[in-house]
mmCIF file of the N, C-alpha and C atoms, coordinates in Angstrom:
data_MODEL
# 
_entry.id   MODEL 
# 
loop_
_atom_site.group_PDB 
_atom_site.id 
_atom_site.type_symbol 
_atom_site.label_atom_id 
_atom_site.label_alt_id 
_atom_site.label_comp_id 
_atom_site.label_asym_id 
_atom_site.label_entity_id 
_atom_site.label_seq_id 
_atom_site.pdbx_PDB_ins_code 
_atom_site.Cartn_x 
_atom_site.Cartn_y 
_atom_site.Cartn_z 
_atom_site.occupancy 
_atom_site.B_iso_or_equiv 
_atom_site.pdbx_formal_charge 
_atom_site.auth_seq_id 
_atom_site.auth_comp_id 
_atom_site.auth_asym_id 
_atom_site.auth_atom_id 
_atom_site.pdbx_PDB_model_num 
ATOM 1   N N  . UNK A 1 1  ? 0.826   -1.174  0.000   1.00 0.00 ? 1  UNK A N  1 
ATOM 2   C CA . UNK A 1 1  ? 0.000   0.000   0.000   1.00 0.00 ? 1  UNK A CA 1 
ATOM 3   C C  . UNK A 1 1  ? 0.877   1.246   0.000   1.00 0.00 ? 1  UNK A C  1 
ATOM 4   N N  . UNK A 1 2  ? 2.031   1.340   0.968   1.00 0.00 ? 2  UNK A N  1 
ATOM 5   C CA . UNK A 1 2  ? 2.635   2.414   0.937   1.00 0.00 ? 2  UNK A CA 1 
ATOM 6   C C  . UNK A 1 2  ? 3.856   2.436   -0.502  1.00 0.00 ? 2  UNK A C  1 
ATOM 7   N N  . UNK A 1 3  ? 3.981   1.873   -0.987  1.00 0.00 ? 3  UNK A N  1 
ATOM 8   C CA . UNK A 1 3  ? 5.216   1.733   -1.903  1.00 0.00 ? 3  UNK A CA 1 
ATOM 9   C C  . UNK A 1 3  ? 4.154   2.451   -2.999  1.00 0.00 ? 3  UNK A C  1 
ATOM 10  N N  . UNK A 1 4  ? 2.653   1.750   -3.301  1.00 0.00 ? 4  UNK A N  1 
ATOM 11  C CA . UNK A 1 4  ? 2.133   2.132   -4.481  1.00 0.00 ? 4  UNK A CA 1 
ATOM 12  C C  . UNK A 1 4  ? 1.753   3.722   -4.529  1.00 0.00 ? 4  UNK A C  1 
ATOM 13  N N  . UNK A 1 5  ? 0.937   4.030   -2.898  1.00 0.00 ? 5  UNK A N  1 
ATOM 14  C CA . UNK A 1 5  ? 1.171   5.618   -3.229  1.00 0.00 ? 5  UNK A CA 1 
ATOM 15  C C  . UNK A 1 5  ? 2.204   5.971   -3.618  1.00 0.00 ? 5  UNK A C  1 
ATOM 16  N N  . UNK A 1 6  ? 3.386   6.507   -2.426  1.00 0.00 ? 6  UNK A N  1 
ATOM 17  C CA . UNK A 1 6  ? 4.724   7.083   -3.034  1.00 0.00 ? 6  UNK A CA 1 
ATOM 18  C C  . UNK A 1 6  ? 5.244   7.076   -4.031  1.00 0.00 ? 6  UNK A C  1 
ATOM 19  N N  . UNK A 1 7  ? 5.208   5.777   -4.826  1.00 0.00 ? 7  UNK A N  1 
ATOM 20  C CA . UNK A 1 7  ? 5.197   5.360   -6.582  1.00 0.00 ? 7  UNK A CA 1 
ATOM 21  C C  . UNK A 1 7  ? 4.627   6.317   -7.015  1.00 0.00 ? 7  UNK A C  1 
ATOM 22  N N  . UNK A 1 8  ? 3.293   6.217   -6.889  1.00 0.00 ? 8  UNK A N  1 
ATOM 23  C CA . UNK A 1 8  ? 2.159   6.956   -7.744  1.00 0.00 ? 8  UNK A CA 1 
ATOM 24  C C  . UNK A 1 8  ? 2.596   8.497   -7.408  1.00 0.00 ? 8  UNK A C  1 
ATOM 25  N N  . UNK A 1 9  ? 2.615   9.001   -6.569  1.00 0.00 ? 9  UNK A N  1 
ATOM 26  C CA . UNK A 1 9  ? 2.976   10.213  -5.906  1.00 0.00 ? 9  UNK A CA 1 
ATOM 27  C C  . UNK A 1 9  ? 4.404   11.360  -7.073  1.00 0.00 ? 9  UNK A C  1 
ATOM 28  N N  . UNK A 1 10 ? 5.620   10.167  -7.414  1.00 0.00 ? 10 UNK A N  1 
ATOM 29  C CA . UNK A 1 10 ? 6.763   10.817  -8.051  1.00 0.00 ? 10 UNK A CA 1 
ATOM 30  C C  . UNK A 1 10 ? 6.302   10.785  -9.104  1.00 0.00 ? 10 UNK A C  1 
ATOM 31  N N  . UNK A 1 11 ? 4.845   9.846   -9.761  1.00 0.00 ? 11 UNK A N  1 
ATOM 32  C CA . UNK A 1 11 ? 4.823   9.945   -10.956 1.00 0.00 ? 11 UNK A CA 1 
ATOM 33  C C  . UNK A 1 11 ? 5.702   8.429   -11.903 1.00 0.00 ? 11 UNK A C  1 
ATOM 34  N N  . UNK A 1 12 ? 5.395   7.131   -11.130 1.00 0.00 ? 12 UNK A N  1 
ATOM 35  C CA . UNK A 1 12 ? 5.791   5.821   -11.545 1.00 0.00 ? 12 UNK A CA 1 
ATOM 36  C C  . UNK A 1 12 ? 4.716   5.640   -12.013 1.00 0.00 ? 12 UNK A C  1 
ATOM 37  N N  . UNK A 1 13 ? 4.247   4.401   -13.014 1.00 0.00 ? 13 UNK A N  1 
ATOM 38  C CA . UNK A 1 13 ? 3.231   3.604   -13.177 1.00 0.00 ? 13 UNK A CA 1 
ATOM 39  C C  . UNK A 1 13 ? 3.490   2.542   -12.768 1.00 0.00 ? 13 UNK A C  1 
ATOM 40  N N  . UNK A 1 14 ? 2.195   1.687   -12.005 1.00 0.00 ? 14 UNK A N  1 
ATOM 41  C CA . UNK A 1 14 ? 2.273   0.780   -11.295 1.00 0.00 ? 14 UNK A CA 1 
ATOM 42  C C  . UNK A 1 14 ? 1.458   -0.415  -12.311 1.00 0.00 ? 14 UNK A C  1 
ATOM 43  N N  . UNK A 1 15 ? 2.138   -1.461  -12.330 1.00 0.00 ? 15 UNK A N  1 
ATOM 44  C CA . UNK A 1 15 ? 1.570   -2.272  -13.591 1.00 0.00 ? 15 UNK A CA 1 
ATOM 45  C C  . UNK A 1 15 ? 1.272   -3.627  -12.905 1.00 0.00 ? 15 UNK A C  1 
ATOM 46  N N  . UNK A 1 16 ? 0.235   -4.077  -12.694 1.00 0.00 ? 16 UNK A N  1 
ATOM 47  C CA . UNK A 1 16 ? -0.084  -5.153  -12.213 1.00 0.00 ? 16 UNK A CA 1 
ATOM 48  C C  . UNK A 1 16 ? 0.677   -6.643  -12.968 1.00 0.00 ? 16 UNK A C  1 
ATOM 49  N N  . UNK A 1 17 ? 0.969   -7.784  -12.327 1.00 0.00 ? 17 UNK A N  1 
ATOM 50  C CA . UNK A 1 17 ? 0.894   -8.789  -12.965 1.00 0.00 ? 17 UNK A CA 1 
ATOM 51  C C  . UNK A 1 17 ? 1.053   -10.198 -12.151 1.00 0.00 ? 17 UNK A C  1 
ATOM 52  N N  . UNK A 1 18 ? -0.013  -11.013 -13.210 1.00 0.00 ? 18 UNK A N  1 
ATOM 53  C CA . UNK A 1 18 ? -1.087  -11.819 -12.558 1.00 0.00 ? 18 UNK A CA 1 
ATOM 54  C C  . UNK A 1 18 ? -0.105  -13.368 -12.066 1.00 0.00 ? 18 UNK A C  1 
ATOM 55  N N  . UNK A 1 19 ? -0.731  -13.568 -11.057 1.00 0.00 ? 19 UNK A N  1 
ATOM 56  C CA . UNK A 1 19 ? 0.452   -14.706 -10.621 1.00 0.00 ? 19 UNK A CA 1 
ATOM 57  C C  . UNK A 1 19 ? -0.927  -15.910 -10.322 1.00 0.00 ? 19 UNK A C  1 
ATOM 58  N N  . UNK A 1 20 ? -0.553  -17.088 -10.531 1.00 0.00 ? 20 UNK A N  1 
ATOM 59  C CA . UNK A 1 20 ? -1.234  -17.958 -10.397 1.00 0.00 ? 20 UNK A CA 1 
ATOM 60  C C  . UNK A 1 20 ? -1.009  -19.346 -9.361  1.00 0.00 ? 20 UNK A C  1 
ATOM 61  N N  . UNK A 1 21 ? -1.653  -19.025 -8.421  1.00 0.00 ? 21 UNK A N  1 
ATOM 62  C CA . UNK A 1 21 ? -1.457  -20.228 -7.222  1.00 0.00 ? 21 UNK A CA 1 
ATOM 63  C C  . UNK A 1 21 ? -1.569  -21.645 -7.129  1.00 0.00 ? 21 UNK A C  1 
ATOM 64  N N  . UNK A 1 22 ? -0.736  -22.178 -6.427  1.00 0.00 ? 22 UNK A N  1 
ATOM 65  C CA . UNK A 1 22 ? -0.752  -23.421 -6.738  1.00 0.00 ? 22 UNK A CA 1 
ATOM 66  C C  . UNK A 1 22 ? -1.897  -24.534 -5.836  1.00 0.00 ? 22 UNK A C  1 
ATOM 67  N N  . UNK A 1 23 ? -2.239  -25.398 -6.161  1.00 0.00 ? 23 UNK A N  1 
ATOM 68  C CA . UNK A 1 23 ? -3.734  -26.703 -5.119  1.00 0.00 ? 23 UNK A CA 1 
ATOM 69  C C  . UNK A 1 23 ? -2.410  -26.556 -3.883  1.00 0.00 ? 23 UNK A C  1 
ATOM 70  N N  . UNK A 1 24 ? -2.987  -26.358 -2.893  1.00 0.00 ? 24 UNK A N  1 
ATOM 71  C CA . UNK A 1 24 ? -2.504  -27.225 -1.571  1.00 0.00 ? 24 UNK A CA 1 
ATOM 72  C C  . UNK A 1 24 ? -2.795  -28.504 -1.271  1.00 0.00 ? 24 UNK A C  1 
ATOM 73  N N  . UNK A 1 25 ? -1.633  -29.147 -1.057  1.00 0.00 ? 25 UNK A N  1 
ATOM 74  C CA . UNK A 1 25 ? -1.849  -30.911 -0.693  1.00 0.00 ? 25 UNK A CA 1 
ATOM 75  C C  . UNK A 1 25 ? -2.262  -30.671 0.534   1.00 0.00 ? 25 UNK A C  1 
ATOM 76  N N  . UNK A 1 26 ? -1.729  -30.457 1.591   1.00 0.00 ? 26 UNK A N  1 
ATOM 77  C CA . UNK A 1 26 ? -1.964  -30.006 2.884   1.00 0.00 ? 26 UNK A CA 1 
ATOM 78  C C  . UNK A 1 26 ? -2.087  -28.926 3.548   1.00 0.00 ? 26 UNK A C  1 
ATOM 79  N N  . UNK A 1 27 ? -3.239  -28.688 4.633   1.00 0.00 ? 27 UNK A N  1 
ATOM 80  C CA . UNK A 1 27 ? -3.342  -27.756 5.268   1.00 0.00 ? 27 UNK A CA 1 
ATOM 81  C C  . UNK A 1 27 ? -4.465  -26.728 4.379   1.00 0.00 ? 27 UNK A C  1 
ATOM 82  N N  . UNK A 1 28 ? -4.739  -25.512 4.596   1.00 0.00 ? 28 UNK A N  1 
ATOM 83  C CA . UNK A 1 28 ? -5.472  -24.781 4.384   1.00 0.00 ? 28 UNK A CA 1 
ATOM 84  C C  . UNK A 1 28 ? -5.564  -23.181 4.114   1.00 0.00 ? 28 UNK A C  1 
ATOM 85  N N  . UNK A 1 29 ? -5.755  -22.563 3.411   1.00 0.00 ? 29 UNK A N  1 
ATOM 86  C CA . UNK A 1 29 ? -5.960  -21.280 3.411   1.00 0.00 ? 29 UNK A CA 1 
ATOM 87  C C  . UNK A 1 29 ? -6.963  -20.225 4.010   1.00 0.00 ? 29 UNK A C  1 
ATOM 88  N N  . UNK A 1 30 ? -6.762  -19.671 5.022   1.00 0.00 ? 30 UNK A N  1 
ATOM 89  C CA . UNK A 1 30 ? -7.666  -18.829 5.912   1.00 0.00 ? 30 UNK A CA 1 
ATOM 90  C C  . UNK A 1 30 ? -7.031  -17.333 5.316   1.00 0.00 ? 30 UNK A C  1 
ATOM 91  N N  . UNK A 1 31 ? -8.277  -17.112 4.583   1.00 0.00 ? 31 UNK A N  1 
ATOM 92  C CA . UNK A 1 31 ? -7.869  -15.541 3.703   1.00 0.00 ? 31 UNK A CA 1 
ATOM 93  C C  . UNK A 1 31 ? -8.904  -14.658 4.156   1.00 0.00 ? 31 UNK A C  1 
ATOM 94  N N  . UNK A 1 32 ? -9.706  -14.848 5.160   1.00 0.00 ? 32 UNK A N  1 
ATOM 95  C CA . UNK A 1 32 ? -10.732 -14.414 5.701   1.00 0.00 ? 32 UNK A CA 1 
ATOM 96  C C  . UNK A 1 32 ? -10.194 -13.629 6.529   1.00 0.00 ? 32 UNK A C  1 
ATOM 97  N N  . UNK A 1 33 ? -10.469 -11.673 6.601   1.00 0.00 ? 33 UNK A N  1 
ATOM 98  C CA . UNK A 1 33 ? -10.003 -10.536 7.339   1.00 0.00 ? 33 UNK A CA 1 
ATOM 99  C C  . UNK A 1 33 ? -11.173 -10.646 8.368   1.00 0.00 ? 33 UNK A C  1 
ATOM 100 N N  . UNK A 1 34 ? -10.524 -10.225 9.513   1.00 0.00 ? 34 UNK A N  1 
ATOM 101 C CA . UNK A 1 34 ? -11.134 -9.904  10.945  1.00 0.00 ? 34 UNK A CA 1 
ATOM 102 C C  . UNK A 1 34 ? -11.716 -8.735  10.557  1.00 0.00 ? 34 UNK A C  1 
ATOM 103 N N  . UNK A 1 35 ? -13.040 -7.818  11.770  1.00 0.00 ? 35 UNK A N  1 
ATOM 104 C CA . UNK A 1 35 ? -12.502 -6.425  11.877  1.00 0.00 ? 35 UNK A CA 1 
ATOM 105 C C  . UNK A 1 35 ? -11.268 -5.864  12.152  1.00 0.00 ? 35 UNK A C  1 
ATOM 106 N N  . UNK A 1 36 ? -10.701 -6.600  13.036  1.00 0.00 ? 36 UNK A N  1 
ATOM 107 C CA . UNK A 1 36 ? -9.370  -5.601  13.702  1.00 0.00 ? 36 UNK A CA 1 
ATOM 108 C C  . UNK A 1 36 ? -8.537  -5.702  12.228  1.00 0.00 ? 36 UNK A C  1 
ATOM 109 N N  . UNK A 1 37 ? -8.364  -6.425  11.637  1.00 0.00 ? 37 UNK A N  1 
ATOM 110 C CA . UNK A 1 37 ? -7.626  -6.608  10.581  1.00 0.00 ? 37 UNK A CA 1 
ATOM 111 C C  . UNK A 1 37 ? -7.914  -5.395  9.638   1.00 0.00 ? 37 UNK A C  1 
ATOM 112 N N  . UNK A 1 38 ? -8.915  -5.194  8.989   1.00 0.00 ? 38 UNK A N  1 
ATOM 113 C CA . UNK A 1 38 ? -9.859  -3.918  8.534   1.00 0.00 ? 38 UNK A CA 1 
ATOM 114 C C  . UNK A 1 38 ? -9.381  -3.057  9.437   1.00 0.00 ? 38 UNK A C  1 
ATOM 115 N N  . UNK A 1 39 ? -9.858  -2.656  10.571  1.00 0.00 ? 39 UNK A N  1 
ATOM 116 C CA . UNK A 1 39 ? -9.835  -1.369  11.394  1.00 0.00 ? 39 UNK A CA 1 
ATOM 117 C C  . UNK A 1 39 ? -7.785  -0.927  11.015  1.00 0.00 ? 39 UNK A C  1 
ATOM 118 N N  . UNK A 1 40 ? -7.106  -2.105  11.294  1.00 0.00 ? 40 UNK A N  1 
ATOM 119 C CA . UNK A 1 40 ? -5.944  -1.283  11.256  1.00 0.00 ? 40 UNK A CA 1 
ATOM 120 C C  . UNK A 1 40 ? -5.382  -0.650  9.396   1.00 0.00 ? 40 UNK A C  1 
ATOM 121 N N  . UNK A 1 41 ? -5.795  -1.730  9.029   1.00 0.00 ? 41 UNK A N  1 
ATOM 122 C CA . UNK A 1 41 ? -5.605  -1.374  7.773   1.00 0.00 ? 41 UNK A CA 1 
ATOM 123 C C  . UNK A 1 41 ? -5.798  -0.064  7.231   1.00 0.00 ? 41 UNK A C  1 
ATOM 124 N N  . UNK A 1 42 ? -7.120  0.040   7.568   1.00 0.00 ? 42 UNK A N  1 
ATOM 125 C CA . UNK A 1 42 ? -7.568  1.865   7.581   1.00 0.00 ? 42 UNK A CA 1 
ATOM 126 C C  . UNK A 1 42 ? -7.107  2.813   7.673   1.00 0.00 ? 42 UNK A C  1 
ATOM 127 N N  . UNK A 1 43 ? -6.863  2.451   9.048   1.00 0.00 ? 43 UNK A N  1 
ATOM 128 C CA . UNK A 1 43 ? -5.887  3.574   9.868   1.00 0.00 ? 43 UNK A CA 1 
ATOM 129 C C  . UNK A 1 43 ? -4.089  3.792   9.392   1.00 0.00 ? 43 UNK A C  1 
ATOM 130 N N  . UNK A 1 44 ? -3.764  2.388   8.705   1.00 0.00 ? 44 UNK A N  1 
ATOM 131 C CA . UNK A 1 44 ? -2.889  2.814   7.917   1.00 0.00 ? 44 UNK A CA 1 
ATOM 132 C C  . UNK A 1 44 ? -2.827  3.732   7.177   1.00 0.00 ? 44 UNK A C  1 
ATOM 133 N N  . UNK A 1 45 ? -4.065  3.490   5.948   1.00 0.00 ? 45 UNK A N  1 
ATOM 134 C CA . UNK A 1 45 ? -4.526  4.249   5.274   1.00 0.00 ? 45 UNK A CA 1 
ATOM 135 C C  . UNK A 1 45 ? -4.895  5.406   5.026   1.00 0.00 ? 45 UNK A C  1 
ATOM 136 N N  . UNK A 1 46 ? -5.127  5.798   6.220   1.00 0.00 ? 46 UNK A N  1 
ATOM 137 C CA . UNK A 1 46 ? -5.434  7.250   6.883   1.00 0.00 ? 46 UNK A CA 1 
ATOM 138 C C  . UNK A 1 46 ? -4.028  8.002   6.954   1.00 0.00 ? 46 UNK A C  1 
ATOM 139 N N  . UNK A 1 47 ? -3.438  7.538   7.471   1.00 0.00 ? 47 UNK A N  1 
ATOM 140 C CA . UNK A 1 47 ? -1.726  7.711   8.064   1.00 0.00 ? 47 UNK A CA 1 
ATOM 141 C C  . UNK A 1 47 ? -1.247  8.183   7.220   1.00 0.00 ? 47 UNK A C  1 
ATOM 142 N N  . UNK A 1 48 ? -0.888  6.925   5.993   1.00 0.00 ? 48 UNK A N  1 
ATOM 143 C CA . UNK A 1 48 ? -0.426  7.337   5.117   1.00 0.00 ? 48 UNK A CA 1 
ATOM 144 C C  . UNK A 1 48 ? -0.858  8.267   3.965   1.00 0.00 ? 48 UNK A C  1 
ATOM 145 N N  . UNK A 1 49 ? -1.962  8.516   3.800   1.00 0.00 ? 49 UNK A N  1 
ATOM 146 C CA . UNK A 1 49 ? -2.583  9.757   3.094   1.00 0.00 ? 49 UNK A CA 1 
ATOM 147 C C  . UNK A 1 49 ? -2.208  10.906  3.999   1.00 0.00 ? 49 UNK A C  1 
ATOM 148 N N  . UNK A 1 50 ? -2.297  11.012  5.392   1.00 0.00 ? 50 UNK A N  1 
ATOM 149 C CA . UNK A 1 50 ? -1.801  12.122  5.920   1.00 0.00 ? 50 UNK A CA 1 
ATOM 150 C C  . UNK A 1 50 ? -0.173  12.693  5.709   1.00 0.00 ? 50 UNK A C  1 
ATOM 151 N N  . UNK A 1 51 ? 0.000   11.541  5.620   1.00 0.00 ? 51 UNK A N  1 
ATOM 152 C CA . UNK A 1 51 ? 1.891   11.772  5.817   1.00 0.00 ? 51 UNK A CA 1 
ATOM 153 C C  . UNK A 1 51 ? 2.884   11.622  4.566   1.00 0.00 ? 51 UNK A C  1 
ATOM 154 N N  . UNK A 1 52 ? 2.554   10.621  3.719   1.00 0.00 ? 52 UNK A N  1 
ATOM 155 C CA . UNK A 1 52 ? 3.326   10.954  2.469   1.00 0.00 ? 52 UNK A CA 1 
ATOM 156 C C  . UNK A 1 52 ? 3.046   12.082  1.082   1.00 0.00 ? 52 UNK A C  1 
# 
């Protein structure tokens, strides 16, 4: 998040590219955000719009 503002900020273009994941044999993926997870994120977000 912070690299892409500041990027964006000097005037970089930020170019996406697509990566493709592999089956898990074992175990599991928990990609599911909390609130607190959200709430801080935000407040990053906030931060860093204030400050860079």
């Amino acid at each position: 998040m912070e690299m892409i503002v500041r990027a964006t900020r000097k005037g970089y273009h930020i170019k996406q590219v697509p990566i493709t994941f592999a089956v898990r044999v074992f175990g599991s993926w928990n990609l599911k955000l909390g609130g607190s997870e959200i709430v801080e994120y935000l407040k990053g977000l906030v931060y860093l719009m204030l400050t860079a």
